[in-house]
C-alpha positions, 0 to 999 in steps of 0.5 A, a space after each residue: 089482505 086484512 080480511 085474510 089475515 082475520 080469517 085465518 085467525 079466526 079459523 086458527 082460534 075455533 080451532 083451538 075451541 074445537 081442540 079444547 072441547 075434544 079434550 075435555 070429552 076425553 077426560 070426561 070419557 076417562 074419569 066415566 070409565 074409572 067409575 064404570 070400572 070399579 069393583 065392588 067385592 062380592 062375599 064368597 064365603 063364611 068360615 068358622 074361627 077354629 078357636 069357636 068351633 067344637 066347644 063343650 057346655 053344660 046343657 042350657 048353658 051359654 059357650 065358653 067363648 062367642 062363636 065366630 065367623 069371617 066373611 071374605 070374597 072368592 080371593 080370600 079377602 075379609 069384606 065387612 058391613 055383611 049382615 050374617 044369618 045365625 039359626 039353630 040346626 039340632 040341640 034346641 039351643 037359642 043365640 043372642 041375636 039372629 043376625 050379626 054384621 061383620 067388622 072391618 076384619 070381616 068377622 062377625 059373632 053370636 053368643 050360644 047357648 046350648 039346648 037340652 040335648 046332651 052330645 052335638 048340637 049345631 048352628 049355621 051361619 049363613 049370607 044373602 049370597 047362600 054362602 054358610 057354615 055349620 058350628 057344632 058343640 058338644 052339650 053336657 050333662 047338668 049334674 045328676 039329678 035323681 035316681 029312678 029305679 027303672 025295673 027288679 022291684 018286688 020281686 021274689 026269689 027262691 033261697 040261693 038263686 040269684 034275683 034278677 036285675 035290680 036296674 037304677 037309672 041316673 038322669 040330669 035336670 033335663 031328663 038326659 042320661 048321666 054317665 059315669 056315676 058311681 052307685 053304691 049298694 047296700 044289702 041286710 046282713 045274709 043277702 049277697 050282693 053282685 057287686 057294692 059299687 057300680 057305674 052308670 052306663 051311656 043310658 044313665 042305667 046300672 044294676 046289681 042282683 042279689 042272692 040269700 041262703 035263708 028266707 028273708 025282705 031284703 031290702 036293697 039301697 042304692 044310693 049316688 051322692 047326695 041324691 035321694 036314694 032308690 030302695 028295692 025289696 026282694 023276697 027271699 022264700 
């Protein structure tokens, strides 16, 4: 009878063993599901800030404000430690590092300056998953930097006929049009004018022409600020 009783609680005790050791696998296959389970966000897209998007510079010069993006996951939700590409598309314009990291907010930004080209330029962001956006900016002319006289120099005309085009052409340091700038003439004392005050087109060009009752060398001074001015010569016979 003893030996019974012994054997039972034997059984009875690797029972138990068998019990605890099933469940420690259950708790060891649970916490393995747990961690084979777990998401790791996937960047989905790149959106520009509308509040850096569309601004205006002068040509060579930096944008008011730095460009921003944000990068999030296909439900919308910022994702940081993404490394954003930022290239140049049009302008000839330069950044102040090729690539940014987002934040905890999923925001990442770049100083752009503009190139030389007047009108859009644009600029791409982009991340490993080939999610991008494109940024557009608008350069301005520099200023004006010199008048040229693009064509009507030395040119001779018959008394009471009309010269032809006396065409000037404003251009900014970079050699880009400068529109919108007012042009004074000037002519001697008998020669007509077609107009004393012009303004400059998109091509940076205007022009007058100019007519005489008597024979004379007209000479004809256009002249814009403080930039050196340009002088034609008509002869009137």
């Amino acid at each position: 009878m003893q030996r019974s009783g012994m054997a039972r609680v034997i059984r009875a005790c690797s029972t138990g063993r068998w019990a605890i050791a099933a469940a420690a696998l259950v708790v060891a296959g649970a916490c393995g599901d747990t961690e084979f389970n777990t998401v790791v966000p996937i960047a989905a897209a790149v959106t520009v800030s509308s509040a850096t998007n569309n601004q205006s510079a002068i040509v060579g010069q930096a944008l008011p404000q730095p460009v921003s993006v944000q990068v999030t996951d296909g439900a919308g939700n910022p994702i940081g430690n993404v490394t954003v590409t930022w290239t140049v598309l049009t302008g000839g314009g330069s950044v102040s590092s090729s690539t940014s990291t987002t934040d905890l907010n999923g925001n990442a930004t770049v100083i752009w300056t503009l190139g030389p080209t007047v009108g859009a330029q644009t600029l791409s962001a982009s991340i490993a998953t080939g999610a991008s956006t494109t940024i557009t900016a608008t350069g301005l002319a520099s200023g004006t930097a010199g008048v040229t006289i693009v064509s009507g120099n030395n040119q001779t005309i018959g008394v009471n006929t009309a010269s032809a085009p006396m065409v000037i052409h404003i251009s900014d340091a970079f050699g880009n049009p400068v529109s919108g700038a007012t042009v004074n003439w000037s002519a001697p004392a008998g020669a007509t004018l077609s107009a004393t005050s012009t303004t400059t087109d998109a091509s940076g060009n205007t022009s007058v022409t100019l007519t005489s009752a008597t024979p004379m060398v007209a000479t004809v001074t256009a002249s814009s600020g403080s930039l050196t001015a340009a002088v034609f010569t008509v002869t009137v016979q």
